[in-house]
N, C-alpha and C positions, 0 to 999 in steps of 0.2 A: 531342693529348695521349694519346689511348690509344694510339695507335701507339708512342708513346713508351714509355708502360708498359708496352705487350705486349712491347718489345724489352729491357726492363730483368729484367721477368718471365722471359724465356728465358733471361738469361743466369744468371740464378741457378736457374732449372731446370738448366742444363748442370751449374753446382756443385754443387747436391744429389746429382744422380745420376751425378755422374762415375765414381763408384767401379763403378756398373755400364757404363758409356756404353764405359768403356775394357776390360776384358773383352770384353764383345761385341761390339767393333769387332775385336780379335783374331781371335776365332773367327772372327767372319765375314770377315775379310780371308781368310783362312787356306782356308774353305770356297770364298771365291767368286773364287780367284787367279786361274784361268785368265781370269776378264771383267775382273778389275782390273787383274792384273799389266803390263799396256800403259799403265796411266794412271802409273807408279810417275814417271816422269820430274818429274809436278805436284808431287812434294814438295817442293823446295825454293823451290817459291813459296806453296805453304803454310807450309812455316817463315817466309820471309819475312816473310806476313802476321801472322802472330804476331807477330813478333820487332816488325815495325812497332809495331802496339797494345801493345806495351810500352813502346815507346820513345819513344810518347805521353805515358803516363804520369811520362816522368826532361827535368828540366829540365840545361843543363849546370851549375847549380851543386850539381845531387844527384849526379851524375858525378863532379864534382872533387871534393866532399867525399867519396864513394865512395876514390878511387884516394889521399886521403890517411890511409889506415888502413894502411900497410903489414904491419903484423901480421897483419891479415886475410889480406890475399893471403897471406904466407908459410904462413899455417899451414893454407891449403886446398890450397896447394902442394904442401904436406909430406904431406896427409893422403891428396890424391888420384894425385900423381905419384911418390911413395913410397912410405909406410905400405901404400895398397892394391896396386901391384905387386907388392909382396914379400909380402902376404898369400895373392896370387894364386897366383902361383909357388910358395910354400910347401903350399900346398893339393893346386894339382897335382903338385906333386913324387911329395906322400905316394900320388895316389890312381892319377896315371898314368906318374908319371917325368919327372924336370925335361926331359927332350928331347922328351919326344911333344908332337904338333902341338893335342891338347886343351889344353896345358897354356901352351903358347906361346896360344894365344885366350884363356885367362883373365885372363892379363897382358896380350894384346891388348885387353881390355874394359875392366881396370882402369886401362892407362893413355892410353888415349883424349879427349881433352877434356871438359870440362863440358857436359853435354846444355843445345841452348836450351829443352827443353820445361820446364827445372825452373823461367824465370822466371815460367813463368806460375803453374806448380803454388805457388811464390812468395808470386805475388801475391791467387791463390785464399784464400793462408793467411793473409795480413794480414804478409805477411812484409815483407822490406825490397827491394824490386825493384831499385833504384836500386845497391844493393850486388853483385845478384846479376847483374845486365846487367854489369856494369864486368869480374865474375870472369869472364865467360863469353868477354865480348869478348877479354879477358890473354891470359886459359889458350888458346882457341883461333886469337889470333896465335904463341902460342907453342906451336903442336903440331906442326908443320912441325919445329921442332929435337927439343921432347920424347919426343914418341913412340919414333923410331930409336932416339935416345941410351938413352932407359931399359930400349929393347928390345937394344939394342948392349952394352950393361952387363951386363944377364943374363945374354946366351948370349955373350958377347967374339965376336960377330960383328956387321958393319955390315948395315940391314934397306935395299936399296934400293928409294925408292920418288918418286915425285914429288911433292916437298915443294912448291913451286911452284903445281902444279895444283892442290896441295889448298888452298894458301895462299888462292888465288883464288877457290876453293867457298866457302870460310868467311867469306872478305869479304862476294862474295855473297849470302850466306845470314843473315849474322850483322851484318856489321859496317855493309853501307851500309844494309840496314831499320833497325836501330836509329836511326844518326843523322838518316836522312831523318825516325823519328820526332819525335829529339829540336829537330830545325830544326823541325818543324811546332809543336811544343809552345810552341818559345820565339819563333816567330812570333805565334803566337796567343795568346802569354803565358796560357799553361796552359788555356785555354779549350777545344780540339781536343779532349779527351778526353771531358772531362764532355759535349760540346754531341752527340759522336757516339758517346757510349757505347752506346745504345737499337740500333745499328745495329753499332755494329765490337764491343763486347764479347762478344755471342754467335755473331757472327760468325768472331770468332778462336778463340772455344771450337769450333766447328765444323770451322774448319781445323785445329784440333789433332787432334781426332777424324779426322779425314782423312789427316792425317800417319800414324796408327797402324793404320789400315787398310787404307791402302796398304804402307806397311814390313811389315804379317802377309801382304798378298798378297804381296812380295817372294819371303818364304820360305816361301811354301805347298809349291811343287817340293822341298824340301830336307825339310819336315817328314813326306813322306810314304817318303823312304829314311833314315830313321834306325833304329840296331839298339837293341838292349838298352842298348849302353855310351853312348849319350846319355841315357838316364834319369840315369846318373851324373854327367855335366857337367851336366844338368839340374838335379839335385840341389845340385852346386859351386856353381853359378851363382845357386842359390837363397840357399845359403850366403853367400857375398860380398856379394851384394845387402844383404842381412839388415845382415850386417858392416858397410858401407859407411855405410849411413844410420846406424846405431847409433852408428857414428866422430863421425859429426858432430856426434849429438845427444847428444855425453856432449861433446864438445869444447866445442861452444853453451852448455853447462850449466855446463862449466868456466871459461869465460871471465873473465880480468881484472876483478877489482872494479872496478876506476878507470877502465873502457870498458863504455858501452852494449852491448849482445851485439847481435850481427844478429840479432835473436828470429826463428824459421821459417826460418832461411837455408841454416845450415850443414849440418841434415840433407841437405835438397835436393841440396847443392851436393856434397855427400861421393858419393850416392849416385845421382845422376843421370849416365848418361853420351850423349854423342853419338852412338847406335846405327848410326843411318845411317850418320856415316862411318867408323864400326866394322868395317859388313859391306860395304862398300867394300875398302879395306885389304885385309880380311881374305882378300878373294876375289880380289882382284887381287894380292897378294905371296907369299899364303903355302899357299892352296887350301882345299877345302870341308872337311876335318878340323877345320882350324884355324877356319873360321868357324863351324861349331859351337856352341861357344859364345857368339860374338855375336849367332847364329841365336836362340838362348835366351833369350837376355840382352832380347830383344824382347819375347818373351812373358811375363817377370818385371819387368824395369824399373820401366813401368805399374803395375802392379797394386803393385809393393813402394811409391810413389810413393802411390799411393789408398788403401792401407792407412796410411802413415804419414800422410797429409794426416787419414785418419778420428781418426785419434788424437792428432794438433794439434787439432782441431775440439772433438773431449770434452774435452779438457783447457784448452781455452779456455771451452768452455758453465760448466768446475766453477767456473773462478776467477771469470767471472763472477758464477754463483750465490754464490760465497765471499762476493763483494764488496756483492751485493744482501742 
């Protein structure tokens, strides 16, 4: 039983101090590339493992009632593969011109799929996981078409890239840990979770942390030849981020009287993006200008993510207190 509790104990230590844990996983990824940067390939068995202990937690009847909300989906659609492209692009337009290759990465960030980090940040928040696995799973079978298209639409040119390959990374990564989770859940008829939480919950917080310091070791090389005019995409990129979440959490707020809101969901999901296979793309189609700002979009992500989650947190401590 202590072993138990020392494992339950940790993993709410990871959640108290995430907001520092991911910071200084950055820096130090960033500091210690040249020893990390060889391990970068682990990532997406670290995502995996995530993705798994999430999908512990979703039965398939929280799936199916997940995917029948269509308004949901539509409107993180609109928010994330619309709304925020054309923010992006409008932004860079004004600050570096709709053709420069910073400006093409802005829109490359914004319209990227749903990051899977945000099911956990999610689930840290008491959000609706069950919703937020279903959006992630959609949006990133459907990135293969999206992407090009929203990027082909911009510039009335076609982005060739291997939709296929990528297809196959995201199943990968995203779609068979999920359901391997969710077969184990409905095997066990929900018992898997709770009985191996002591062990896989901070476990998976640990592989997150891992995920993000490996991706700062990615771009340690890139961080150390950047001039004056990436403090500006820096800046954009702060911008957007900021943007992003705020879309949701005024969308969340807006929500249909006559429908439950995903409470904690839609920030996440507005402002979370796929980074990794952001700077993928970016390096492979389009070159290091352009990846720029997904190079950035690393080092803000996180932190905009830890900032918002601090501020679900107070705002749930008040209504408690309301309620007491």
């Amino acid at each position: 039983m202590a072993r138990l509790s020392l494992g339950i104990q940790m993993n709410a230590w990871f959640e108290k101090y995430m907001f520092v844990l991911i910071p200084l996983s950055l820096v130090l990824g960033v500091l210690c590339s040249p020893l990390l940067i060889e391990h970068v390939s682990l990532v997406p068995w670290l995502f995996g493992l995530v993705t798994f202990v999430m999908g512990l937690g979703c039965g398939w009847k929280d799936i199916v009632a997940a995917f029948r909300r269509p308004l949901l989906f539509l409107i993180v659609f609109v928010m994330t593969h619309l709304v925020a492209p054309l923010l992006a692009y409008g932004l860079g337009a004004v600050l570096f011109g709709s053709d420069s290759s910073y400006t093409i990465g802005l829109v490359l960030f914004a319209v990227i799929p749903l990051g899977i980090s945000s099911v956990l940040w999610v689930e840290m928040a008491r959000g609706a996981v069950p919703i937020m696995l279903a959006l992630v799973v959609v949006d990133s079978l459907l990135s293969p078409i999206v992407v090009p298209l929203s990027l082909s639409l911009l510039y009335d040119q076609s982005i060739p890239f291997d939709g296929w390959t990528m297809l196959l990374d995201l199943l990968l990564i995203i779609v068979l840990p999920t359901l391997a989770g969710i077969v184990v859940h409905e095997w066990t008829r929900g018992q898997a979770k709770p009985r191996m939480a002591p062990v896989l919950l901070p476990l998976s917080k640990l592989a997150f942390v891992g995920v993000v310091l490996l991706n700062a070791a990615a771009i340690g090389p890139f961080v150390r030849t950047w001039d004056t005019e990436a403090f500006i995409v820096f800046a954009a990129v702060c911008g957007l981020v900021a943007a992003f979440y705020a879309l949701g959490h005024v969308t969340e707020r807006l929500w249909p009287p006559d429908s439950s809101p995903p409470q904690y969901t839609l920030g996440f999901a507005s402002g979370m993006r796929n980074i990794s296979l952001g700077l993928v793309l970016a390096l492979q189609h389009f070159g290091a200008e352009t990846a720029v700002a997904v190079v950035l979009a690393i080092l803000i992500q996180q932190p905009g993510a830890t900032i918002y989650h601090w501020l679900i947190r107070r705002r749930q401590r008040v209504i408690a207190g309301n309620l007491n």
